[in-house]
VEXLUMPA-496990 format. One line per 5 residues: their letters; for each residue z, x, y of C-alpha. Coordinates in Angstrom, 3 decimals, padded with zeros to 6 digits. Layout:
A> Z/X/Y ~ ...
//
This chain:
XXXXX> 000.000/000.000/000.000 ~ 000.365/003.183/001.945 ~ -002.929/003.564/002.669 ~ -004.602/000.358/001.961 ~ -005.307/-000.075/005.674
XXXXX> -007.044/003.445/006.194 ~ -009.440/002.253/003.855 ~ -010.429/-001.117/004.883 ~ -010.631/000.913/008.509 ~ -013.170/003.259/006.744
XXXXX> -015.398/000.971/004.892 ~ -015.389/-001.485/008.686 ~ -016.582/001.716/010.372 ~ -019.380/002.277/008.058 ~ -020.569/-000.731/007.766
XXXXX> -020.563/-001.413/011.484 ~ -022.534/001.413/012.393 ~ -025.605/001.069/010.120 ~ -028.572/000.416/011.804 ~ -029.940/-002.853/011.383
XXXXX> -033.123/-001.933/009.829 ~ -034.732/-004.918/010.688 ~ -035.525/-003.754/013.861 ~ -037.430/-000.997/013.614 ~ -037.867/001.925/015.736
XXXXX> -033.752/000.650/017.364 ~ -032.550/003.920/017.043 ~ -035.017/006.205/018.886 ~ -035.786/003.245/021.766 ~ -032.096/003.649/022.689
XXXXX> -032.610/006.754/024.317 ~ -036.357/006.423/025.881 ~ -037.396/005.678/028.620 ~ -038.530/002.559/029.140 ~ -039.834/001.767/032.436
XXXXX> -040.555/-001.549/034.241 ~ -043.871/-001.725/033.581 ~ -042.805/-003.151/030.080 ~ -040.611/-005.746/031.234 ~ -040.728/-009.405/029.566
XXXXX> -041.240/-012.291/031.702 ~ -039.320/-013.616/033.901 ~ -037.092/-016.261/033.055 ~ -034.453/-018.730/034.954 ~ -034.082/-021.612/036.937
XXXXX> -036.214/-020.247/039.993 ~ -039.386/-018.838/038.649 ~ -041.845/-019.111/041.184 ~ -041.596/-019.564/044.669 ~ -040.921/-023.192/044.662
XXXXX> -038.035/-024.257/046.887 ~ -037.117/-027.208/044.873 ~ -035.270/-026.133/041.838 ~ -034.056/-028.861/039.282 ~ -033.775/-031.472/042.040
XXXXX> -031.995/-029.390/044.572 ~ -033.558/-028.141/048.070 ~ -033.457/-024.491/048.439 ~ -035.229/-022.389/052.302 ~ -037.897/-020.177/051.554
XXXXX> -035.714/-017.364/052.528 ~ -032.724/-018.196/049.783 ~ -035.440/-018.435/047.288 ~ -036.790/-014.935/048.612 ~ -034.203/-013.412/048.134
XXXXX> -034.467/-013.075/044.424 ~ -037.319/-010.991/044.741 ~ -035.735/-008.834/047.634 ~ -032.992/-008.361/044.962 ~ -034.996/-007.353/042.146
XXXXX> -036.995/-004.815/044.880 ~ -033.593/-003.371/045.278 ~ -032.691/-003.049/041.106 ~ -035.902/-001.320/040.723 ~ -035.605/001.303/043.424
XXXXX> -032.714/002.257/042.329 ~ -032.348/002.434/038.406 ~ -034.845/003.158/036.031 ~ -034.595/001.066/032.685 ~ -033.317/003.645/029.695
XXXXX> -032.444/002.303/026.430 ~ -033.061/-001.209/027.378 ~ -035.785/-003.340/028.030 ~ -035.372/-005.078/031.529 ~ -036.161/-008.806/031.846
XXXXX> -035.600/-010.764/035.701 ~ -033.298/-014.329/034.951 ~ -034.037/-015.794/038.477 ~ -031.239/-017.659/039.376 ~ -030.679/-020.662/041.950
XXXXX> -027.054/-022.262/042.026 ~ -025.917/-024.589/041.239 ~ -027.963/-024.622/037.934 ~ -028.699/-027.954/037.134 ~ -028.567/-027.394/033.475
XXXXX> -024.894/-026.698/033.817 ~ -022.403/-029.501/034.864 ~ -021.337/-027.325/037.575 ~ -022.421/-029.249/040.589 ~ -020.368/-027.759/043.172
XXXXX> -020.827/-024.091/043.105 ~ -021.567/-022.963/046.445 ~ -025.179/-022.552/046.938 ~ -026.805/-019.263/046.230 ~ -029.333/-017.516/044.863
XXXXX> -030.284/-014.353/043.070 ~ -031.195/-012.131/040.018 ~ -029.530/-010.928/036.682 ~ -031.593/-008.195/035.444 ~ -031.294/-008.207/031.803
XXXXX> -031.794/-004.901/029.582 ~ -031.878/-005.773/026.197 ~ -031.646/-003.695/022.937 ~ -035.325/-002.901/022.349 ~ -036.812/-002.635/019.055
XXXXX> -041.026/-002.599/017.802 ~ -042.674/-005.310/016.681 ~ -044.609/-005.396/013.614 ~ -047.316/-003.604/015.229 ~ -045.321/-000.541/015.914
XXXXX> -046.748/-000.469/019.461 ~ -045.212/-003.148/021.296 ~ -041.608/-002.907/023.144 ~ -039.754/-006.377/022.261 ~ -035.940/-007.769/021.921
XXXXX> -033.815/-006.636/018.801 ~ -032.077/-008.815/016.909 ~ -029.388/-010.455/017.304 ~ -029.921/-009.744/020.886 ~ -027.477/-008.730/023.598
XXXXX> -028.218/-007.292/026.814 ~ -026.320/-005.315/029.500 ~ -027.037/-006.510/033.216 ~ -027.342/-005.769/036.625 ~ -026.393/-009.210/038.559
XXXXX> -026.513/-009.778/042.564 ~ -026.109/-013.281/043.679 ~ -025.500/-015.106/047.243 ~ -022.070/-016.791/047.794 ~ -021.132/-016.765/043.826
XXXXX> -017.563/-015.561/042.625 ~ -017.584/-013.891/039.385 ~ -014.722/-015.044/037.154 ~ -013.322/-017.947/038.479 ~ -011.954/-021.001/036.060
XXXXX> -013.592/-024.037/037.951 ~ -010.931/-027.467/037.971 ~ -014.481/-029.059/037.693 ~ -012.613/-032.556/037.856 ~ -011.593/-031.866/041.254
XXXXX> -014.500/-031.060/042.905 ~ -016.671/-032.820/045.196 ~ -019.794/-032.118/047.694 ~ -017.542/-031.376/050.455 ~ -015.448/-028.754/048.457
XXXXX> -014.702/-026.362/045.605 ~ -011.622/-025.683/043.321 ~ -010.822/-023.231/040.779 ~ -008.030/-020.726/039.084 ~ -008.701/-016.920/038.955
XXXXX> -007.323/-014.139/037.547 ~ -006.871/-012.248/040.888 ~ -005.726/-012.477/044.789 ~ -007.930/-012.667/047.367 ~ -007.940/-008.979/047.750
XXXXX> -009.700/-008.485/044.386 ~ -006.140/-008.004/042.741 ~ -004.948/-008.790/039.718 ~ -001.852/-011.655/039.418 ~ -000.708/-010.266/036.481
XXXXX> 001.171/-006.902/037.354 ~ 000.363/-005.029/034.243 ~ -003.356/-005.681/034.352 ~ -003.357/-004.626/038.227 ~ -001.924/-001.349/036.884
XXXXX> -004.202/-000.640/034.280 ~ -007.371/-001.866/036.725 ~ -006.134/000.429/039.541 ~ -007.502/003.873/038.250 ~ -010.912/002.013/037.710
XXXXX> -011.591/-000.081/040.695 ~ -009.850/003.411/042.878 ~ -012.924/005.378/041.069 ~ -015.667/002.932/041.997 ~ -014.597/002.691/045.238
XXXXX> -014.732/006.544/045.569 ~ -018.552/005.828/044.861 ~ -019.397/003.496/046.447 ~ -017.170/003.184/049.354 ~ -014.643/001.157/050.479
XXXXX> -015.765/-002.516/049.623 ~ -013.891/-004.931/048.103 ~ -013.961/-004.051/043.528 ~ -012.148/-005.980/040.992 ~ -012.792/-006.759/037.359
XXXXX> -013.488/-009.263/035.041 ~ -013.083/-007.937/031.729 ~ -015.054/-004.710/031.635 ~ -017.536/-005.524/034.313 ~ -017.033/-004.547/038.069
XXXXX> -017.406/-006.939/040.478 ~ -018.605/-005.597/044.358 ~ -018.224/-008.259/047.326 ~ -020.459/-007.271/050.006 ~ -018.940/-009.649/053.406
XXXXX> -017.012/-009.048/056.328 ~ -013.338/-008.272/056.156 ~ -011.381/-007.089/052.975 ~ -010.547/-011.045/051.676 ~ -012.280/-013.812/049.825
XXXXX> -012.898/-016.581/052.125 ~ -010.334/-018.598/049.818 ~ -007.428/-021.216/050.847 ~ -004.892/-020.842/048.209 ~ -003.587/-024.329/048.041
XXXXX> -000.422/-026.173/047.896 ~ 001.227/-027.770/045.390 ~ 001.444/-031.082/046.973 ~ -002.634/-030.626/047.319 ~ -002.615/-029.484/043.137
XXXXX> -000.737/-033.189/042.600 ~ -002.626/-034.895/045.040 ~ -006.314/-034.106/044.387 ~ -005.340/-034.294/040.696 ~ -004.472/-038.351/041.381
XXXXX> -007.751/-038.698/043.585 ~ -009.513/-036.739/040.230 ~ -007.561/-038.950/037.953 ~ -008.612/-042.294/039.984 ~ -012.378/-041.397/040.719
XXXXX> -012.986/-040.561/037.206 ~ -011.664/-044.085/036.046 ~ -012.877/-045.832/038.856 ~ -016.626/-044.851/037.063 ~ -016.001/-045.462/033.401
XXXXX> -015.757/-049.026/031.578 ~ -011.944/-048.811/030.903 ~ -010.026/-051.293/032.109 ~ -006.939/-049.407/032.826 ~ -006.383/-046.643/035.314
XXXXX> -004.524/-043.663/033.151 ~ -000.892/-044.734/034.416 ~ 001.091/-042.213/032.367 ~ -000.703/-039.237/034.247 ~ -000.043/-040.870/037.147
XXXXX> 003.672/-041.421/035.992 ~ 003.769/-037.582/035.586 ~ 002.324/-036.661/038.643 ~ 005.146/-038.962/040.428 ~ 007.724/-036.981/038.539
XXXXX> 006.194/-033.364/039.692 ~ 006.375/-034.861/043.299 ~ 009.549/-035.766/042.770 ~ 010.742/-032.231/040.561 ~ 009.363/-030.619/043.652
XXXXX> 009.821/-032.360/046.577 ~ 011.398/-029.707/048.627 ~ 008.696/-027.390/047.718 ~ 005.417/-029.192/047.645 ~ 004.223/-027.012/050.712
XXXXX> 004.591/-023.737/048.471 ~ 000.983/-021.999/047.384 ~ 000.600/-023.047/043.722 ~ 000.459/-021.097/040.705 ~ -000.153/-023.037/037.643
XXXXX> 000.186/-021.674/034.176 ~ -002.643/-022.045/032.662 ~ -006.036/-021.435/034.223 ~ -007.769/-024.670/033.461 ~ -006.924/-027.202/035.624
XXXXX> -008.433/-031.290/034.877 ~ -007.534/-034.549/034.799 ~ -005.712/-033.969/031.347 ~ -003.338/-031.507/032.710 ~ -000.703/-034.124/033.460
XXXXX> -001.258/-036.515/030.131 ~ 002.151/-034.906/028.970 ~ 005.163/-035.360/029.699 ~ 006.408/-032.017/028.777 ~ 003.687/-029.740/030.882
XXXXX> 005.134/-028.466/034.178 ~ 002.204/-026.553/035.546 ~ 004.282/-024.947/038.410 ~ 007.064/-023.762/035.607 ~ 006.572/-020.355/034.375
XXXXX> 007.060/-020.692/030.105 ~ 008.140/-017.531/028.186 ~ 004.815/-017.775/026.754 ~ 002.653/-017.397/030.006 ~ 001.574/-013.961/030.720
XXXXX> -000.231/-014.999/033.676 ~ 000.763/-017.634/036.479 ~ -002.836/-018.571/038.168 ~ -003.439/-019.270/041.844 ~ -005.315/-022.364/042.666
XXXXX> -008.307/-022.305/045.590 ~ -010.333/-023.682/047.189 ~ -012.866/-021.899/049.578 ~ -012.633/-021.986/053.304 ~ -014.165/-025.360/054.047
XXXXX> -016.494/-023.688/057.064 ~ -017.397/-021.024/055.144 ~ -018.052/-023.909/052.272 ~ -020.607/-025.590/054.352 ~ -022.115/-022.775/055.729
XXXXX> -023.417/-021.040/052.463 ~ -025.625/-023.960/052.113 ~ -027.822/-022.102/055.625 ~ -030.194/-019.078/055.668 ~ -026.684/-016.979/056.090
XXXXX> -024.871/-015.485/053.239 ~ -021.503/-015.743/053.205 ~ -020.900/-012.599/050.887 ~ -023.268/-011.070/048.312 ~ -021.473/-010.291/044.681
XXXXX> -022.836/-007.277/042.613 ~ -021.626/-006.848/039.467 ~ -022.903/-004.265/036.925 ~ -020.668/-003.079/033.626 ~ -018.385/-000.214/033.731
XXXXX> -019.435/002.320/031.301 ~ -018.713/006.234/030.411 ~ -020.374/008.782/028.873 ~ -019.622/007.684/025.640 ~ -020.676/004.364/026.342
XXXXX> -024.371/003.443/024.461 ~ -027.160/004.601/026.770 ~ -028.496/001.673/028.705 ~ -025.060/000.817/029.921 ~ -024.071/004.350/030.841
XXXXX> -027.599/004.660/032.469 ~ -026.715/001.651/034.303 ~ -023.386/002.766/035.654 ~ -024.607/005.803/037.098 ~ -027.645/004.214/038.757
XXXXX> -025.149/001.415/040.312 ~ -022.525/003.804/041.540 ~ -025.341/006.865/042.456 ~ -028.217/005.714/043.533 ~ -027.355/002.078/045.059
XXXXX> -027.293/001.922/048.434 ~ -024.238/-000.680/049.331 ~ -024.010/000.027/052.812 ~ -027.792/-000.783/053.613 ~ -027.078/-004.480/051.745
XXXXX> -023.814/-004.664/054.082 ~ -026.270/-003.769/057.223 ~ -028.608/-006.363/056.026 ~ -026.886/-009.323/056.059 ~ -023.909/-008.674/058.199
XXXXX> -025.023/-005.810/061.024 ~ -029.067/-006.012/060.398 ~ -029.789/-004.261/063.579 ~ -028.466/-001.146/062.096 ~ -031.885/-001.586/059.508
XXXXX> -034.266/-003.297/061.404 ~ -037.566/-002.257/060.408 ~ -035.949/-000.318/057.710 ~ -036.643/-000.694/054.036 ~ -034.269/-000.513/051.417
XXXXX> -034.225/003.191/050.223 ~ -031.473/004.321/047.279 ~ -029.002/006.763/048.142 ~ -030.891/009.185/045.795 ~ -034.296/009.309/044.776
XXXXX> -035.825/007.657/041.405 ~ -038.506/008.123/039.659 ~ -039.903/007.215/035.821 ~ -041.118/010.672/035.851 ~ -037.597/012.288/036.297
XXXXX> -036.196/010.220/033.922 ~ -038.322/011.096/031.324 ~ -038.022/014.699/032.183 ~ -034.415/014.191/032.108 ~ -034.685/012.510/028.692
XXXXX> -036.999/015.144/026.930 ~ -034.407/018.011/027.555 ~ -032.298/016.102/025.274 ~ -034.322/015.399/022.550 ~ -035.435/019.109/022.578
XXXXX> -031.858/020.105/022.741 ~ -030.739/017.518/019.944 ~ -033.788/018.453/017.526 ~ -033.466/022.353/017.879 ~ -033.279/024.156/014.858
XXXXX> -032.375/026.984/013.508 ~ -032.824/029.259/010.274 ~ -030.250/029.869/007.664 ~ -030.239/032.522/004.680 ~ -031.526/032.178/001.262
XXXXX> -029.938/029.008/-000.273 ~ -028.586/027.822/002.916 ~ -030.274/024.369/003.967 ~ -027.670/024.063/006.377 ~ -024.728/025.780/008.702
XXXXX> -022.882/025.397/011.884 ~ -019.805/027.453/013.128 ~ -020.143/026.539/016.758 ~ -020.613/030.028/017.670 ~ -023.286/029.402/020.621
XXXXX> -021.836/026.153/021.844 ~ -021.463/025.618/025.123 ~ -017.666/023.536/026.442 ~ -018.500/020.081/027.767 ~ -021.795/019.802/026.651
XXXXX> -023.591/018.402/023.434 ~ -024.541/021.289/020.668 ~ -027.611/022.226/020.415 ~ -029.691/020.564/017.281 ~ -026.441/017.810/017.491
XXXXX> -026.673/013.963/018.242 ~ -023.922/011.280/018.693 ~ -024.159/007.624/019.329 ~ -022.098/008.498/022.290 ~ -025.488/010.539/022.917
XXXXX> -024.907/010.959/027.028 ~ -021.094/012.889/026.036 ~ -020.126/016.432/025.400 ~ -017.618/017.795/023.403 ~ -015.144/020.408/023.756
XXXXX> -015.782/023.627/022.247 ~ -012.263/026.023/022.058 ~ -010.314/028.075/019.702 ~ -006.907/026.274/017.998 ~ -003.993/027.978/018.027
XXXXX> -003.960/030.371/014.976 ~ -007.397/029.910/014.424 ~ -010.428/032.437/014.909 ~ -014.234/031.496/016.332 ~ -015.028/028.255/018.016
XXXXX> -014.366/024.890/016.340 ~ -015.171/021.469/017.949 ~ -012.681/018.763/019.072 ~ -013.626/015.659/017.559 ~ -011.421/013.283/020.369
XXXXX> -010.657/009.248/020.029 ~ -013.365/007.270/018.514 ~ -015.831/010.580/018.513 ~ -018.784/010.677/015.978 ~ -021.713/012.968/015.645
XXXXX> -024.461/013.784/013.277 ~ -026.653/017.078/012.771 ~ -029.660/016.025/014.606 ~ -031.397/019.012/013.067 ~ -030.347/018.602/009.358
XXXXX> -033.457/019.126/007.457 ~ -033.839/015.911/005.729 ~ -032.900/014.741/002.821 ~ -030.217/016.994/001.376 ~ -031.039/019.042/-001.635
XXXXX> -030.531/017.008/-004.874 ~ -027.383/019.063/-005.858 ~ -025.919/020.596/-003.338 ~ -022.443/021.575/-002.109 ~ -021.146/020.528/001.921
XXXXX> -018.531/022.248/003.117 ~ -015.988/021.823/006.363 ~ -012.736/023.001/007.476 ~ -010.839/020.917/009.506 ~ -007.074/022.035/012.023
XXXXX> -004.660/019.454/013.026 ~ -002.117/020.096/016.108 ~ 001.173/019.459/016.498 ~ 001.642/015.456/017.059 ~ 004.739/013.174/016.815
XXXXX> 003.401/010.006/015.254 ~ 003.951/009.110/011.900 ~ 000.262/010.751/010.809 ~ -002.701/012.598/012.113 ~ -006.132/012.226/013.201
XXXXX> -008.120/010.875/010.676 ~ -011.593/012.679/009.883 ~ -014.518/010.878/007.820 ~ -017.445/012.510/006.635 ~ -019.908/010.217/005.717
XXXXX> -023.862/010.413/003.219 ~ -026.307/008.193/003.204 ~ -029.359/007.290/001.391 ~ -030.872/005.149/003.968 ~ -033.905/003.279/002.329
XXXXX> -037.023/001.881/004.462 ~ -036.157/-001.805/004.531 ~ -032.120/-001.124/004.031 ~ -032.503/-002.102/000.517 ~ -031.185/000.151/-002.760
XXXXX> -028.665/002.532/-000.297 ~ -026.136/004.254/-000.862 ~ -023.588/005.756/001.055 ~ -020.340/007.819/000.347 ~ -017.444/008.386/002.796
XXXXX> -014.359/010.268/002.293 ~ -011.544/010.307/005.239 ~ -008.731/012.522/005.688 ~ -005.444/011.856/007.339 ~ -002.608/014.377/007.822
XXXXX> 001.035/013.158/006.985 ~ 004.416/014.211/008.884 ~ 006.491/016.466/007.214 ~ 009.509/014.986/008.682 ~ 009.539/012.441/006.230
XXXXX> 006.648/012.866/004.286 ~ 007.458/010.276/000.978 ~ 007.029/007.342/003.836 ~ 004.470/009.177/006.037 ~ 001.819/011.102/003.456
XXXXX> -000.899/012.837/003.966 ~ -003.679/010.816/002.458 ~ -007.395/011.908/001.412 ~ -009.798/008.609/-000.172 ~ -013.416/008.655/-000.872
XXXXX> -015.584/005.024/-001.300 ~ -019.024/005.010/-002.887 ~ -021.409/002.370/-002.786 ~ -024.305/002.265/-005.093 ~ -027.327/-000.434/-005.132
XXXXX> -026.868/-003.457/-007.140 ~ -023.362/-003.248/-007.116 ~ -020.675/-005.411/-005.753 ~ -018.648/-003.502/-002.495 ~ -017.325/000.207/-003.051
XXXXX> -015.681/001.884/-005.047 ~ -012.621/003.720/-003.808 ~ -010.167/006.214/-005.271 ~ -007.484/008.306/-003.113 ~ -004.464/010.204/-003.640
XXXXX> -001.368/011.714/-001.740 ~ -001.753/015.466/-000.009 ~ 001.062/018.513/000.259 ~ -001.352/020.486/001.687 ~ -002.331/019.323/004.578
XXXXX> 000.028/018.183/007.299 ~ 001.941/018.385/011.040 ~ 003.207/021.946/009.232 ~ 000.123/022.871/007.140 ~ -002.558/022.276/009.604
XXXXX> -005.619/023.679/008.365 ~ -007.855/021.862/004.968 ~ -010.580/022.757/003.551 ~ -012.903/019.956/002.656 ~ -015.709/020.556/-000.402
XXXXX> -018.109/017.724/-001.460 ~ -020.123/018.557/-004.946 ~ -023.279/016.755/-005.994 ~ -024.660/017.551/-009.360 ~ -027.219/015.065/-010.647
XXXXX> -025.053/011.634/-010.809 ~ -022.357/012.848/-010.156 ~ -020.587/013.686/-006.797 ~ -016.492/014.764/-006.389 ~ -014.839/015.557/-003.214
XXXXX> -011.799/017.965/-003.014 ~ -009.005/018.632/-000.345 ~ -008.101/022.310/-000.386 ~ -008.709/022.444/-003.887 ~ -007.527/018.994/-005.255
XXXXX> -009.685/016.429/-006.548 ~ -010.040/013.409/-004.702 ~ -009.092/010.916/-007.891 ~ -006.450/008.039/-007.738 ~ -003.177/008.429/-009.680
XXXXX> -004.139/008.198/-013.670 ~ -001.730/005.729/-014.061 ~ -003.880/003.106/-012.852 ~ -006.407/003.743/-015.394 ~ -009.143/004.121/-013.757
XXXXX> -012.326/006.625/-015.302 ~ -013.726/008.858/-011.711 ~ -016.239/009.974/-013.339 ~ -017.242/006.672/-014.358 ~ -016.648/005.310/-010.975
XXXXX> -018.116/007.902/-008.710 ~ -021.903/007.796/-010.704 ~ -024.883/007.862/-008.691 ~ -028.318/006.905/-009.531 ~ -030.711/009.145/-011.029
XXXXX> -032.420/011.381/-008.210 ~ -030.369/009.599/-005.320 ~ -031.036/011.906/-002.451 ~ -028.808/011.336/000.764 ~ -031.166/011.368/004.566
XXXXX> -028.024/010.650/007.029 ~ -024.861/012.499/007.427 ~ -022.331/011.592/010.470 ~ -018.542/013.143/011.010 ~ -015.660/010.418/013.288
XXXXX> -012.568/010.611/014.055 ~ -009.986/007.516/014.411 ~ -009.141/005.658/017.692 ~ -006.183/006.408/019.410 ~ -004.206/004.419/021.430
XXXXX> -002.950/004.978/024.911 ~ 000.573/006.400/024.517 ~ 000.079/008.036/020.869 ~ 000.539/011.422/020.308 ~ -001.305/011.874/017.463
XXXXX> -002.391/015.647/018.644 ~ -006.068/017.183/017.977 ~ -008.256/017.633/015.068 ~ -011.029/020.282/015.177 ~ -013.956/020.995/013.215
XXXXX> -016.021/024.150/011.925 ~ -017.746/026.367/009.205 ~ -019.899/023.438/007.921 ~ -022.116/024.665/005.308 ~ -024.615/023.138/002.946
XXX> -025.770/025.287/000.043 ~ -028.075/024.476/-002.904 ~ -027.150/024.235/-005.997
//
C-alpha cells in the first residue's frame, strides 16, 4: 500500500502524454511557425460589416473596431504552435440569455492545436480541440457572476471575485496573485491587472477603478423582491412566490440597522432562488465560505454611455504562461507583454491627440521571417548529433552543456525552457537538474533502439526533509503508425528517508504494457540503497530478445516472491519489439516541500 499511489501517478503520466496519433503531424506543428496567412475563417456573431447583429443596432465605428483589434493582434504576435482563427464578437450575444451586458464589441483570436489533414499538406484543428486566445473587447468585464434575474435595460448586476482595484476578496488568493499581476505590470506598465484563473486580465480606462457601485444590502433585498415579482408577474402561476418574499422580510428585519452596509453575499450566484430557504443568510459568513462576494452594479452614467461611439474601458486578456508552458501559449505571453503596445491603445481612446495620424506600431518589431529564423536555431540545436565509439548507439554526460539553456541534440515538451547544468555536492562532471514537473527526451537518439541493448543512468538526490525524494521515470516506447500494437515500459525511482525508513522506503517499480493485453503489468520492491543518506543509484535497463529487467544499483526490479508472481513471465515482450521514443520526468512538487534535487548523467546505450 506503500507505494500503490506512485504507481497509479506513473501509469497517469504516461498515458497522458502520448500523442494522440490521430492527428498527425501534432507534434512537429507545435513548434512551427505558422503564420496568418493560414488562418481559418472567421467566425462569431459579427462577421461582416453589418451593423445589425442578431437584432441589436451596433455604429459603424463599434463594429470597426473588431478589425482595428485584430490589426493590432497581428502586428504584434506572430502565430507559433497554433493556428489563429478571428471569433468576431458583438455584445450582448444574442445566442446567450445575457441581455444586459454592456454593449461592446471586439475580437478573440483563437490559436488552436494544429494538426494535417489527410492530405498531409493542409494546416487544420486537432482533435479534441482547445485553443489558447488573445481577447480585446469594449466595455466587457472578464469574470464576473451575472445575478441575471436582476437585470434590466437600464442596469447591470453581478458578483466577482475581486475589488474594484483588480483585487482579490479572498486574502489568500490576493497573496498568491500579487507576484504575478506585480510582474505583468513591470511589462506592461502600470494599468490596472488581475486574474481570473490563469488568464490576465488588462483594463485600459481612465483612473485605477472599475466604474462599479458596490451596492447595499437593502438594494441586494430590494431588487431581489422587484426580480422575484417581475418574474411572476410574466409566467401563468397564479401565486406570487410568498415564502421568498417571507424571507426577504426577515433579512430586512435581521438587518435593519445595517441595510445601508456594501453587501457581500456568500455565494457568487445571486437569483430569484436565493431566498426560497429559510435557512440561507446571504450576508452571514458560514464556516464553509472561503470567499464572501461583493455585489455591483456599474456606474449608471457610465452604463448608458457604453452604448455611444466612446469606450468606456477596453479589457485585454491573454493567458499567463512560462517557459515551460506548451509553445503557443508561451509564444503568446511574450508577444502580449513584449511587443504590445498598451500605451498607444490608452492614447487612442482616452488622449487620441497624443496619436493622431499615428498608426498602431508594437513596441518591438515582428516579422514571420524572424520567427522562423528564431525557430530553426532550435530545431538545429535539438536535432544535433553527435558520434559515439564502436558499440555505442548512444551517450550523454553533459560535458558541453551550457547552464540555462536546452542541450544540444535534447527536446522537452516544455521545449521554450532550459535546464540547469552544475556539479552535486560529492559528485564529479556536469549532471542535469531535472526540477518540478521537468521531462525531456534525446532529440538526437538514433531511432529505434538496437534490438538488445543495455541503457544506462546514474541519478544524485540532495538532502530534503520530506518523507521521500524526487521521483525519476525513465520511460520506452514502441510507438506504432496509427497508435495501434505499442508498447511502452516505465520504471520510476523514489528515494526513502532514512529517519524512519520501514514507514518512508525507498521504492523502485517498473510497468510494461504489451499489445493485446489488458492495462500493465507492474512489479516493485523496497530499496537500502538509495536514500536522503545514500544519494547516488545507478539505474541499468537490459533488453535481450523478449525479455527486458531493470535493476537499481544492482537489484532486480521484481516484487516480493511471496506474492507469487513469475517476472519473467510478466515482463515478456513480443518477438522483435523495437522501442522509437524514450523520455526522462521528474515528480511535481508542491509549494512549501522540501523534497531537495535530483540530477541526472552518464546515460549510455550500448548494443548488445
Amino acid at each position: 500500500m506503500k507505494y500503490v499511489f506512485v504507481i497509479v501517478f506513473t501509469i497517469a503520466i504516461l498515458n497522458l502524454n502520448a500523442q494522440p496519433v490521430q492527428n498527425p503531424g501534432w507534434k512537429e506543428l507545435q513548434e512551427k511557425v505558422i503564420g496568418w496567412v493560414k488562418a481559418l475563417p472567421p467566425y462569431g456573431n459579427a462577421v461582416g460589416k453589418s451593423t445589425t447583429v442578431q437584432g441589436r443596432t451596433f455604429t459603424s465605428y463599434q463594429i470597426g473596431l473588431i478589425d482595428t483589434f485584430t490589426n493590432w493582434i497581428k502586428k504584434s504576435y506572430i502565430p507559433v504552435g497554433g493556428l489563429p482563427q478571428q471569433e468576431r464578437l458583438a455584445l450582448p450575444d444574442g445566442v446567450e440569455n445575457r441581455p444586459y451586458v454592456p454593449k461592446g464589441t471586439g475580437v478573440s483570436m483563437a490559436m488552436w492545436g494544429p494538426c494535417y489533414d489527410a492530405t498531409g499538406k493542409k494546416i487544420i484543428q486537432a482533435q479534441p480541440a482547445s485553443a489558447d486566445r488573445i481577447t480585446i473587447l469594449t466595455n466587457h468585464i472578464k469574470g464576473v457572476e451575472e445575478a441575471s434575474w436582476y437585470n434590466t435595460p437600464t442596469q447591470y448586476y453581478f458578483t466577482t471575485y475581486f475589488d474594484i482595484k483588480g483585487k482579490s476578496v479572498n486574502d489568500e488568493d490576493a497573496q498568491k496573485n500579487a507576484p504575478f499581476v506585480n510582474e505583468i505590470k513591470s511589462k506592461i506598465g502600470d494599468y490596472f491587472v488581475y486574474f481570473t484563473g490563469s488568464r490576465i486580465n488588462v483594463m485600459v480606462m481612465p483612473g485605477k477603478e472599475l466604474p462599479l457601485i458596490q451596492i447595499t444590502r437593502g438594494e441586494v433585498l430590494d431588487k431581489g423582491e422587484e426580480a422575484l415579482r417581475r418574474v411572476f408577474a410574466t409566467k401563468t402561476v397564479s401565486q406570487l412566490d410568498t415564502k421568498s418574499i417571507e424571507n426577504i422580510n426577515k433579512l430586512r428585519q435581521k438587518y435593519k440597522n445595517s441595510l445601508q452596509a456594501p453587501a457581500f453575499i456568500n455565494t457568487a450566484q445571486l437569483g430569484i432562488y436565493s431566498f426560497s430557504s429559510d435557512y440561507n443568510d446571504l450576508f452571514e459568513k458560514r464556516i464553509s465560505d472561503r470567499t464572501m462576494f461583493p455585489v455591483y452594479k456599474i456606474n449608471p452614467p457610465v452604463y448608458e454611455l457604453c452604448n455611444k461611439d466612446k469606450p468606456q474601458w477596453i479589457s485585454i486578456s491573454w493567458p499567463y504562461a512560462t517557459e515551460k508552458s506548451p509553445t503557443a501559449r508561451w509564444e503568446i505571453f511574450k508577444a502580449m507583454t513584449n511587443n504590445f503596445n498598451f500605451d498607444y491603445v490608452y492614447n487612442y481612446f482616452f488622449n487620441p491627440e497624443k496619436v493622431k495620424g499615428k498608426f498602431y506600431q508594437p513596441l518591438n518589431s515582428v516579422s514571420q521571417a524572424a520567427a522562423e529564423e528564431k525557430s530553426n536555431k532550435k530545431l538545429n540545436l535539438t536535432s544535433k548529433t553527435k558520434t559515439f565509439p564502436e558499440g555505442v548507439h548512444f551517450m550523454e554526460d553533459f560535458s558541453d552543456a551550457v547552464s540555462g539553456a536546452m542541450p544540444a541534440g535534447w527536446t522537452s515538451t516544455q521545449n521554450n525552457r532550459g535546464f540547469t547544468i552544475e556539479t552535486p555536492k560529492g559528485e564529479k562532471g556536469k549532471w542535469l537538474l531535472l526540477d518540478s514537473r521537468a521531462d525531456i527526451i534525446p532529440s538526437s537518439l538514433k531511432k529505434p533502439l538496437p534490438l538488445n541493448f543495455t541503457l544506462e543512468f546514474d541519478l544524485v538526490v540532495t538532502d530534503y526533509t520530506t518523507r521521500t525524494g524526487r521521483t525519476v521515470t525513465v520511460s520506452l516506447n514502441s510507438q506504432q503508425p496509427g497508435g495501434k500494437n505499442n508498447t511502452s515500459m516505465s520504471l520510476y525511482i523514489t528515494p526513502g528517508n532514512e529517519e524512519n525508513i520501514a514507514i518512508y522506503p525507498s521504492i523502485a517499480g517498473i510497468s510494461l504494457t504489451v499489445p493485446r493485453k489488458y492495462g500493465a503489468t507492474l512489479h516493485s520492491i523496497e530499496l537500502s540503497s538509495y536514500s536522503n543518506k545514500k544519494t547516488k543509484a545507478h539505474i541499468r535497463i537490459t533488453k535481450s530478445g523478449t525479455s527486458i529487467k531493470a535493476y537499481i544499483n544492482g537489484t532486480l526490479v521484481s516484487s516480493d516472491p511471496k506474492y507469487q508472481r513469475d517476472y519473467n513471465k510478466d515482463m515478456q515482450l513480443a518477438d522483435n519489439t523495437l522501442f522509437n521514443q524514450m523520455e526522462w520526468k521528474s515528480d511535481v512538487v508542491s509549494d512549501g516541500e522540501n523534497k531537495g534535487n535530483v540530477y541526472i548523467s552518464n546515460i549510455k546505450i550500448t548494443k548488445e
